[in-house]
N, C-alpha and C positions, 0 to 999 in steps of 0.2 A: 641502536634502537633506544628511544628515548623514554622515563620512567609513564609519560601518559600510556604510550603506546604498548609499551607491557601489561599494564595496567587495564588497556581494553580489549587487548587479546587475553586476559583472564583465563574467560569462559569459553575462548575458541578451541574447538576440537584439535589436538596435535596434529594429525594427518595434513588439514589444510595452512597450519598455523605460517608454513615456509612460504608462501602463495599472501598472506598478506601482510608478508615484512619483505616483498620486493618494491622496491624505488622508482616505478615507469619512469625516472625525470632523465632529462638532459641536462648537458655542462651548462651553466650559468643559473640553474632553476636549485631554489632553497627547499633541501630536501627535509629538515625541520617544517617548514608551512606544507610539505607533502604529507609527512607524516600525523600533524595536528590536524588535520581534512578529515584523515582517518577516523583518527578521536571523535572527530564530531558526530558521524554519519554513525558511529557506535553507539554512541552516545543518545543520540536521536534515535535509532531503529532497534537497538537493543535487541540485536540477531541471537537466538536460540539453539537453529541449526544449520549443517556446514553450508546448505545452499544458500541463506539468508547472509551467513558470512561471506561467499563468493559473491554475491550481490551487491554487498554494500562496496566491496572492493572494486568492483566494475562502475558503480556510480562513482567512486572516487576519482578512477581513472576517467570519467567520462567526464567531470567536473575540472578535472585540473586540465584536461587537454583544450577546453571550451577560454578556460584562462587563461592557457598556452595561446590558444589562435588569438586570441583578444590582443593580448601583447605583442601579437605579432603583425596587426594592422597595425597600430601606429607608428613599428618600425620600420616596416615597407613603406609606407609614404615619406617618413625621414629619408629614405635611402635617395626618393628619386629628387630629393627639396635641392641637390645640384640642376642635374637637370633641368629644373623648374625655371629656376632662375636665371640659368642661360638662356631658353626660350625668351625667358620676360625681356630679357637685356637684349635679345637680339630682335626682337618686336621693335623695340625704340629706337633703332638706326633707321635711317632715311632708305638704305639701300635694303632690300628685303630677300637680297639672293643672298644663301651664307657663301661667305670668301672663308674660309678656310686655311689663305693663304698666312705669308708669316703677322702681316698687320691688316688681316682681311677682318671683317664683323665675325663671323663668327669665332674664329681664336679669339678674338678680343672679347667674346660674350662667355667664352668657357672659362679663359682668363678671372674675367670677371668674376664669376662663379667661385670659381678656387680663393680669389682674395676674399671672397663673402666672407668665409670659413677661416682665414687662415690672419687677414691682415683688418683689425677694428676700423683702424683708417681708413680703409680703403671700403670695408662696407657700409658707411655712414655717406660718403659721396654716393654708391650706388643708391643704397635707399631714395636717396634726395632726389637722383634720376629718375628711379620707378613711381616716385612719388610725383613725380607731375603727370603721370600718367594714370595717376589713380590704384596703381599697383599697390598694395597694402603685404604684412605676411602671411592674412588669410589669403591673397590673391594666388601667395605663391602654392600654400597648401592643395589647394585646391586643383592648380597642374599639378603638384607633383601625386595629388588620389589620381587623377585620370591617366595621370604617366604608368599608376601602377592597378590602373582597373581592372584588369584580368585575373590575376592572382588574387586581388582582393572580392573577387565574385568569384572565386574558388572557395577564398578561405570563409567566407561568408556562407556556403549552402554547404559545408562542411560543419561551420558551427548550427543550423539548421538540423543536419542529421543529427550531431551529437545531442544534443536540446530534445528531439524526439526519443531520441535511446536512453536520455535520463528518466525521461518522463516514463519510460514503460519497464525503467527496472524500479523506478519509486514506487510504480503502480503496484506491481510484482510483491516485493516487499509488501508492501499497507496489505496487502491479500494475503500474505502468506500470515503476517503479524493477525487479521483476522479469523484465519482458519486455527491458527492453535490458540487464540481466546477459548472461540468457538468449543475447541473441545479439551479445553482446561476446563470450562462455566457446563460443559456435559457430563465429563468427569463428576463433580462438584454436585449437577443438578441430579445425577441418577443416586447417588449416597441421599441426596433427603428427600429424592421419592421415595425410595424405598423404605425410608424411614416411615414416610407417611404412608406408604401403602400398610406398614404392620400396625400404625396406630388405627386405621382404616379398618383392618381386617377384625382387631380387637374390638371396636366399638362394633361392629356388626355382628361379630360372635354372641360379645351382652346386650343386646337388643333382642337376638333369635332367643336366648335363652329368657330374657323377661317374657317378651311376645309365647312361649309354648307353654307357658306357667297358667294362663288360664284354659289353655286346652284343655290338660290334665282335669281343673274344677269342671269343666263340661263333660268328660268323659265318668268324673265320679257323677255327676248329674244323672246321664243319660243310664247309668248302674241302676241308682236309683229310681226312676220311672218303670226299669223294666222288673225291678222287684215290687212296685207297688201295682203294676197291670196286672203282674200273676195270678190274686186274688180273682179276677172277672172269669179267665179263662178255667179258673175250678167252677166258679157257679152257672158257665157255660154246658160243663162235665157232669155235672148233680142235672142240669134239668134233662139234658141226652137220656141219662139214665130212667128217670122215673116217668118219661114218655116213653122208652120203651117199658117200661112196666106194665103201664096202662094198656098199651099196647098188645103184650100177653094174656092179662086178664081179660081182656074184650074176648079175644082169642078163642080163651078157654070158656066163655060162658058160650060162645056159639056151638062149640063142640057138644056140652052139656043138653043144650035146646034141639 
């Protein structure tokens, strides 16, 4: 394990930690640039928890396998660049049936082929041959992709899947990396409501208490009024009385008559 790669598994939970210090690679594949892949995609996504760590690990494998197939078209077309060029060289014989035999066209074109690769000399005269024919080394590239067209429209709607499967573990992440903002910033937002709701509570408190302060003067008011009516309701009492006064006196002078 290399000091970056410690370094980014820091903050990785131990349970998962063994799951992303394994190597998916194969023989010939630099498992240093495997392990800096890592680095990065940490680095970039800055995973929090263990799913988000399996994640970015799966994009990594999904990223280096995409770079895997990549490397692996242009070696498949190397493999068939013999072949290619036997075909080319036995195009340019007169006779078009391959002879096979010991000095037939076609040994002579596979021949050929081998010296391509093997003898400088001898691929400088072919060249000179294919070249009056218009034959170039694009010409030959391009048999040996059709020599290997099958394979290579395999390995082609394989890198199609994978390229899908990135795209929706990125997606996955950027949504997970959303959902715990989301309630880091709720966390965070409910502390200074609640803050504001007590400053809230307080200004409404000393509001009601300014606002019931003239009540009170209206209540001493309405005191007032009902002590200064009283006086009417005695000289209401005084005239009750001295009508019935009068009242008795009539009374008694008719009794007298």
């Amino acid at each position: 394990m290399t000091k970056q790669l410690a370094q980014a598994l820091k903050n990785c939970p131990p349970r998962i930690r063994p799951h992303m210090t394994t190597r998916n690679i194969i023989s010939g594949e630099d498992p240093k640039l495997y392990d800096d892949l890592f680095v990065d995609l940490a680095e970039y996504f800055r995973p929090k928890i263990g799913l988000q760590w399996l994640d970015v690990k799966k994009l990594q494998d999904e990223i280096w396998q995409g770079l895997r197939l990549g490397s692996f078209t242009s070696r498949i077309i190397d493999s068939a660049q013999k072949k290619a060029i036997s075909s080319l060289l036995l195009s340019t014989t007169d006779d078009h049936v391959r002879d096979y035999t010991h000095a037939g066209n076609g040994t002579m074109a596979e021949q050929g082929a081998v010296d391509w690769f093997n003898k400088p000399s001898a691929k400088k005269q072919l060249q000179k041959r294919l070249s009056k024919f218009n034959y170039s080394q694009e010409t030959i590239n391009a048999h040996a992709f059709l020599a290997r067209i099958e394979p290579l429209t395999a390995i082609d709607k394989m890198k199609t899947h994978g390229e899908a499967r990135q795209f929706a573990i990125r997606r996955q992440l950027e949504e997970q990396q959303q959902v715990l903002e989301l309630e880091r910033n709720g966390e965070e937002g409910t502390g200074t409501a609640a803050a504001g709701l007590e400053k809230k509570d307080t200004a409404s408190r000393e509001e009601e208490e300014v606002c019931t302060q003239p009540d009170i003067e209206d209540e001493d008011d309405n005191d007032n009024e009902e002590v200064t009516t009283q006086p009417g309701l005695a000289d209401e009492e005084d005239d009750s009385d001295e009508a019935g006064r009068d009242d008795d006196a009539e009374h008694d002078q008719d009794e007298v008559t």
